[in-house]
C-alpha positions in Angstrom: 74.6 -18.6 33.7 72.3 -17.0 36.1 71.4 -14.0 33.4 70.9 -17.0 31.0 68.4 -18.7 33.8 66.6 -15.6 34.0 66.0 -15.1 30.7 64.3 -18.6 30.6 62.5 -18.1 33.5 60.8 -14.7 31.9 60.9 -16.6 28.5 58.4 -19.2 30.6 56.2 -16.9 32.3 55.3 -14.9 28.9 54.1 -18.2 27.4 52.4 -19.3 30.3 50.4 -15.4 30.3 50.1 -15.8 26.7 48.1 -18.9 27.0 45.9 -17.7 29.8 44.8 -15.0 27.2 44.4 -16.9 25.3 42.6 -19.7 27.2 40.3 -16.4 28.1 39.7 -15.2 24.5 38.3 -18.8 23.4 36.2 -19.3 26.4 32.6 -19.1 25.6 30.2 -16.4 27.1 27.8 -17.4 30.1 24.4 -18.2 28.6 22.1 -15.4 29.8 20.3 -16.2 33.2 16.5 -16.6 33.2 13.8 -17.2 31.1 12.7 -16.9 27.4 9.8 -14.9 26.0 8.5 -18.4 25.1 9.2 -20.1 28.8 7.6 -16.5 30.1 4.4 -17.5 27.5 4.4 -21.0 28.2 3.9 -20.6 32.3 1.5 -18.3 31.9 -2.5 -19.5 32.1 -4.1 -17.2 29.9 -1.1 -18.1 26.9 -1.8 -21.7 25.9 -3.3 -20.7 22.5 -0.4 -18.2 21.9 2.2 -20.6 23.3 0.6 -23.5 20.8 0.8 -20.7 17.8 4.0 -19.6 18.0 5.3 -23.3 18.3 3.5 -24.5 15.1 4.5 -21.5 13.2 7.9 -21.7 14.1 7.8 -18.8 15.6 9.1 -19.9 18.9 12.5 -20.8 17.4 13.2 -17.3 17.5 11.1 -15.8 20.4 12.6 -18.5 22.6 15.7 -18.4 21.4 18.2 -15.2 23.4 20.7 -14.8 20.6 17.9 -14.3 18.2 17.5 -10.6 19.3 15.4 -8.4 21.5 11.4 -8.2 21.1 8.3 -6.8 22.8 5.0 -9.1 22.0 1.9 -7.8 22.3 0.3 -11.1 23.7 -3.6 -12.1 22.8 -5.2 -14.3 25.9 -6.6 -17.3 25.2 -10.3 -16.0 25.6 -9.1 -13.2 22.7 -8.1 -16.0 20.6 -11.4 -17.8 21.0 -13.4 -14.5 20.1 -10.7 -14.4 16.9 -11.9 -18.1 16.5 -15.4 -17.4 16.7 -15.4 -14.9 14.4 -13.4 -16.5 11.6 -15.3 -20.1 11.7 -18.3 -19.8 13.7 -19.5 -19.5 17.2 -19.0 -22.2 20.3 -15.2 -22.5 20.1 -13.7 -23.3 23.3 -9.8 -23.1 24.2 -9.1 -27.1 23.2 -10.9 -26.6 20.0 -8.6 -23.5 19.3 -5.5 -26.2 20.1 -6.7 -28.7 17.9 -7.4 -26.9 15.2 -3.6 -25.1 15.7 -2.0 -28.6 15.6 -3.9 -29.7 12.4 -2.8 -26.3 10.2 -1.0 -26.5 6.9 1.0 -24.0 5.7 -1.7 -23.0 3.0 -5.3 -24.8 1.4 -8.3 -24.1 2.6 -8.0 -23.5 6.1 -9.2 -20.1 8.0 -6.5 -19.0 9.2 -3.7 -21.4 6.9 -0.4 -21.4 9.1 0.9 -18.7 6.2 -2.0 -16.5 7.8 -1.7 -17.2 11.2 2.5 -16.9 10.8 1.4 -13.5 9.6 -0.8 -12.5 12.3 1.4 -13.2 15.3 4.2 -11.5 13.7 2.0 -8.5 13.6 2.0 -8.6 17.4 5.9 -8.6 17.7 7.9 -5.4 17.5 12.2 -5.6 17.7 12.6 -3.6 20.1 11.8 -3.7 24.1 8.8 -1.2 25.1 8.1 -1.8 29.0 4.9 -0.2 30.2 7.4 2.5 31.1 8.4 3.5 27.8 4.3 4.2 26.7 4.1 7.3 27.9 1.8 9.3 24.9 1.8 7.9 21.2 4.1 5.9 19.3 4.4 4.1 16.0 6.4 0.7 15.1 6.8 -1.5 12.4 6.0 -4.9 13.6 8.0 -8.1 12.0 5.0 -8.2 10.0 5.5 -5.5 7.9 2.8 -3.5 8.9 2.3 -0.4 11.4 1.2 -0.8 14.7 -0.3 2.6 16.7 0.3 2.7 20.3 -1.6 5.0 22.5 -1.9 5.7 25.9 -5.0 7.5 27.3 -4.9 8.1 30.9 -3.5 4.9 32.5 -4.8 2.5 29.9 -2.4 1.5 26.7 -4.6 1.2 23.3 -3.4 -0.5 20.0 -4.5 0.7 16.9 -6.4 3.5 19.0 -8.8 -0.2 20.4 -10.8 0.5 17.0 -13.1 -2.1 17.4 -15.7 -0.2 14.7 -12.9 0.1 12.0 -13.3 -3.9 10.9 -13.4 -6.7 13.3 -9.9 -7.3 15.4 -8.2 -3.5 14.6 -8.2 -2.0 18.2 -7.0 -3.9 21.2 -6.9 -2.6 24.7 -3.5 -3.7 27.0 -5.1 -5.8 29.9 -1.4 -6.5 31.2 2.0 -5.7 31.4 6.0 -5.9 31.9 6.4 -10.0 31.9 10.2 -9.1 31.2 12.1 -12.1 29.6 15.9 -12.5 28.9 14.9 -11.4 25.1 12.7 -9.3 25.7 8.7 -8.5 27.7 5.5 -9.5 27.1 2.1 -7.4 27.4 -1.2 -9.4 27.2 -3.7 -7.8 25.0 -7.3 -8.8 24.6 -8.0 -9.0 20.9 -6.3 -10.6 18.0 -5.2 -8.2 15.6 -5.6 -8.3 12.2 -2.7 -6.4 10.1 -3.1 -3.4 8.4 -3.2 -4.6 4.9 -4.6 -0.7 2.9 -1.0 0.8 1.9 -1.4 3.8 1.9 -3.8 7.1 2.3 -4.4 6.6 -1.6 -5.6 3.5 -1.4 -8.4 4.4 1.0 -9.1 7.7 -1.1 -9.4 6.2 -3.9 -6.1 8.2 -6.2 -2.8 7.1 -7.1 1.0 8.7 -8.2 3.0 6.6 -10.8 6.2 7.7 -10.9 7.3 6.1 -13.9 6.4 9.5 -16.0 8.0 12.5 -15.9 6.1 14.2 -14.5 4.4 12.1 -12.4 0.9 10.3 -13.5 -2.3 10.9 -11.2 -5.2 9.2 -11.6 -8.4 8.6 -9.6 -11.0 11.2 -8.4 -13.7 9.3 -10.5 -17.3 8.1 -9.3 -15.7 5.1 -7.8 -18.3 5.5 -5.1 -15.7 5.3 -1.7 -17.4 8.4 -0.7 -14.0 10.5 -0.8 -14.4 11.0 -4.7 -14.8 14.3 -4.4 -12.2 14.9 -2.4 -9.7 12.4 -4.6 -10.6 14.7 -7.8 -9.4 18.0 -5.9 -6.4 16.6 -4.7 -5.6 15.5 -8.0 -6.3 18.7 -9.9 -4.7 21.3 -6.9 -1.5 18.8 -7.7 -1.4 17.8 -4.0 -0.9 13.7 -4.9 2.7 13.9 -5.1 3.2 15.4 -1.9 0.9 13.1 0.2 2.4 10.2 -2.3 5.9 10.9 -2.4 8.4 9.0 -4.3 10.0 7.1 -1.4 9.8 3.9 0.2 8.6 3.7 3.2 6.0 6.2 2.3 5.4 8.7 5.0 2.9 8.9 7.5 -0.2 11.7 6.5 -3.7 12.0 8.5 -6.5 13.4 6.3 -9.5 14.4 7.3 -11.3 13.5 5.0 -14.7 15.4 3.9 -17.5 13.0 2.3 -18.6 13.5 -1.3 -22.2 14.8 0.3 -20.0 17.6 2.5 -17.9 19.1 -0.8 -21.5 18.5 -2.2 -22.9 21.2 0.0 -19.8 23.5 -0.1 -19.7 23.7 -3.7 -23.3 24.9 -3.5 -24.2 22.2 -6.5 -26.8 19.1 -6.9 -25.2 16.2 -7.3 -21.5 14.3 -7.1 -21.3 14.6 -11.4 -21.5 18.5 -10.8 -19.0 18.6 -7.9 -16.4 16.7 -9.8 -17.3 19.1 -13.1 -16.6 22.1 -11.3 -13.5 20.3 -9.4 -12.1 19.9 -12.4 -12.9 23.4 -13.8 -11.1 25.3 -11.1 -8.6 27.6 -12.5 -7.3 31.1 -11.4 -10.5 32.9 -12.5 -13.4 30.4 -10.9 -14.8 31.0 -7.4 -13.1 29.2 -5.1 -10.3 29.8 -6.8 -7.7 26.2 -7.6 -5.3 27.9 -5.1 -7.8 28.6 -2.8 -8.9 25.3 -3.0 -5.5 23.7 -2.5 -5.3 26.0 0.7 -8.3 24.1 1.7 -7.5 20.7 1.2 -4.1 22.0 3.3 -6.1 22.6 5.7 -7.3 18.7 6.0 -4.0 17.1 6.0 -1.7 16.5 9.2 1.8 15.4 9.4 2.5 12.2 10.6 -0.1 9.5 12.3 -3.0 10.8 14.2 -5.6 8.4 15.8 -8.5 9.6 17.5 -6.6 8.7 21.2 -4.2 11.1 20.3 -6.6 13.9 20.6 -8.0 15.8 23.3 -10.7 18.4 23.6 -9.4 22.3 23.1 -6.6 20.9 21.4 -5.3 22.7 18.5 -4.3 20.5 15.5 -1.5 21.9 13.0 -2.2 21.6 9.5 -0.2 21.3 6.5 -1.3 25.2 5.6 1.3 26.8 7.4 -0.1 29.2 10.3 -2.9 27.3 10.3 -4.8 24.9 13.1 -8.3 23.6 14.0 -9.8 23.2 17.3 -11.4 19.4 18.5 -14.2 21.0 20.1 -15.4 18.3 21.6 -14.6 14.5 22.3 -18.3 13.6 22.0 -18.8 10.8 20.6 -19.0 12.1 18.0 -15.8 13.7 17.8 -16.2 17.2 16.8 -14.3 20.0 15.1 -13.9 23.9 15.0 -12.6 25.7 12.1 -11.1 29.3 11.5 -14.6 30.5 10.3 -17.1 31.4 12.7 -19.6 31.6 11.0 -19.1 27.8 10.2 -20.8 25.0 12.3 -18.6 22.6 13.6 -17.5 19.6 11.6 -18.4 15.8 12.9 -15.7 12.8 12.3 -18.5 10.6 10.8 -15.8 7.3 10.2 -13.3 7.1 12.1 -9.4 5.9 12.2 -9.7 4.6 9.0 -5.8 3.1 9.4 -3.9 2.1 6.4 0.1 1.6 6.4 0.9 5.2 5.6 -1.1 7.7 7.5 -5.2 7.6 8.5 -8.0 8.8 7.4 -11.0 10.5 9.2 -14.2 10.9 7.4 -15.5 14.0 8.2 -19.2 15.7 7.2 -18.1 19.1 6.2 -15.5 21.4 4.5 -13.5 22.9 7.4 -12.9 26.8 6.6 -9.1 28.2 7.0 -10.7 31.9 6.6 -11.8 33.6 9.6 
């Protein structure tokens, strides 16, 4: 009787353990302590605009939202959405007429921004990820919920988007003006423009050539007198066979920097008259023809860098690897201008005329002469 007691008594105590687990397992977690990226927005004085934005896009369903995920926005003030404001519909905006105009968007019509656009342009300020102040330590790339690239840089102690182009088209190039307002989902650093995404695709785009893949082999085209001063430049490309590499066949397309020479540079290299000649003797190159096409090819080699350089990345005596193996040039000089050194020393140095040129696959620098990989 007392064994059978026992038993019971065990029996009891299992189910009693068995139901505290399972009390346990069932019981939902603690709601995260502290305060959203949109509470973090909403108490700060110089985020009214953004705060109003991201609520009439929607956007703060997410953002304010901590099982939504983990984010980093790159926050415009209030007086960098009135210069965005100003620029899009006129001087004379003030920070109640940015609100009002906010609250009255429609998805699309006639509007400038339409709430599609605007939608657009915030998400282009919001990466998935968390990147503290801590975390910016030289250059970095991300794709933003928009879609499109955003360049980080940090020269000295201040933190540059999109290498702060201002001169590249109004709103490409903001500067960070503060940092590290840390949410539960995520931080917020206020910048002082509204950026515009990157819409160019790719190098190609911008250079004015194209790879179809849908041949066998692949279909270039471009390198015509479509007058985007890089004609020249398309049309040896093309004929060295080069297109595929900078283009490949993959999605996302890597990340090339050119640098680019003008039509008027290759002009001057070729030692001919005029942009028809330069593209007749492009387009003559052969074993036998001085330059030779392979020494040509080595050339345009000598223009291309792996991956995404801005000009904040760059700094003076710095050697720059090419893609022609072995081979580097030297940034003389920071200027402005920026300037460069070739292999040749005979050669004077070439100037970057235009730029970070910034597309969504690698940037272009216009530069004003054919940089030499022969000593």
């Amino acid at each position: 009787m007392k064994n059978k007691l026992s038993h019971k008594i065990i029996a009891l105590l299992m189910l009693a353990l068995a139901a505290a687990s399972c009390a346990n397992k069932f019981e939902p977690d603690p709601l995260p302590v502290g305060q959203t990226l949109v509470q973090v927005a909403d108490a700060n004085a110089s985020f009214d605009i953004l705060t109003a934005a991201l609520t009439k896009t929607g956007l703060a369903n997410s953002l304010g939202n901590p099982n939504s995920g983990t984010f980093t926005v790159f926050a415009p003030t209030d007086d960098a959405f009135i210069t965005y404001w100003n620029s899009i519909r006129g001087a004379g905006h003030t920070e109640q007429n940015v609100l009002d105009t906010i609250a009255n968007l429609k998805p699309t019509g006639v509007s400038n921004p339409t709430l599609t656009v605007l939608a657009g342009i915030l998400n282009y300020h919001i990466v998935s990820s968390r990147i503290t102040s801590a975390d910016i330590t030289g250059k970095a790339v991300f794709a933003t919920l928009q879609g499109a690239r955003l360049t980080i840089s940090k020269l000295g102690s201040n933190v540059l988007l999109n290498a702060n182009n201002a001169g590249n088209g109004a709103g490409n190039g903001a500067s960070v003006t503060s940092v590290d307002a840390s949410a539960i989902n995520g931080v917020i650093h206020g910048v002082d423009k509204v950026l515009v995404p990157v819409s160019v695709a790719s190098i190609g785009t911008t250079l004015g050539i194209a790879v179809s893949y849908a041949t066998n082999p692949p279909t270039v085209t471009g390198g015509t007198t479509a007058g985007n001063n890089y004609d020249i430049l398309s049309a040896a490309i093309r004929k060295a066979a080069l297109a595929p590499i900078l283009l490949p066949n993959q999605n996302p397309l890597p990340d090339f920097t050119v640098f680019a020479p003008t039509d008027a540079a290759f002009i001057s290299f070729l030692n001919v008259t005029s942009e028809a000649e330069a593209l007749t003797a492009i387009n003559a190159l052969s074993a036998t023809t001085t330059p030779t096409l392979a020494q040509v090819a080595d050339i345009l080699k000598y223009h291309v860098v792996v991956g995404r350089v801005v000009s904040t990345d760059l700094s003076a005596s710095q050697q720059v690897q090419t893609l022609l193996t072995g081979k580097a040039f030297t940034i003389s000089s920071l200027g402005p201008p920026i300037t460069i050194a070739d292999l040749n020393g005979a050669s004077a140095d070439a100037t970057i005329s235009s730029g970070n040129i910034l597309t969504n696959a690698g940037v272009v620098h216009g530069i004003n002469a054919v940089l030499n990989p022969n000593p």
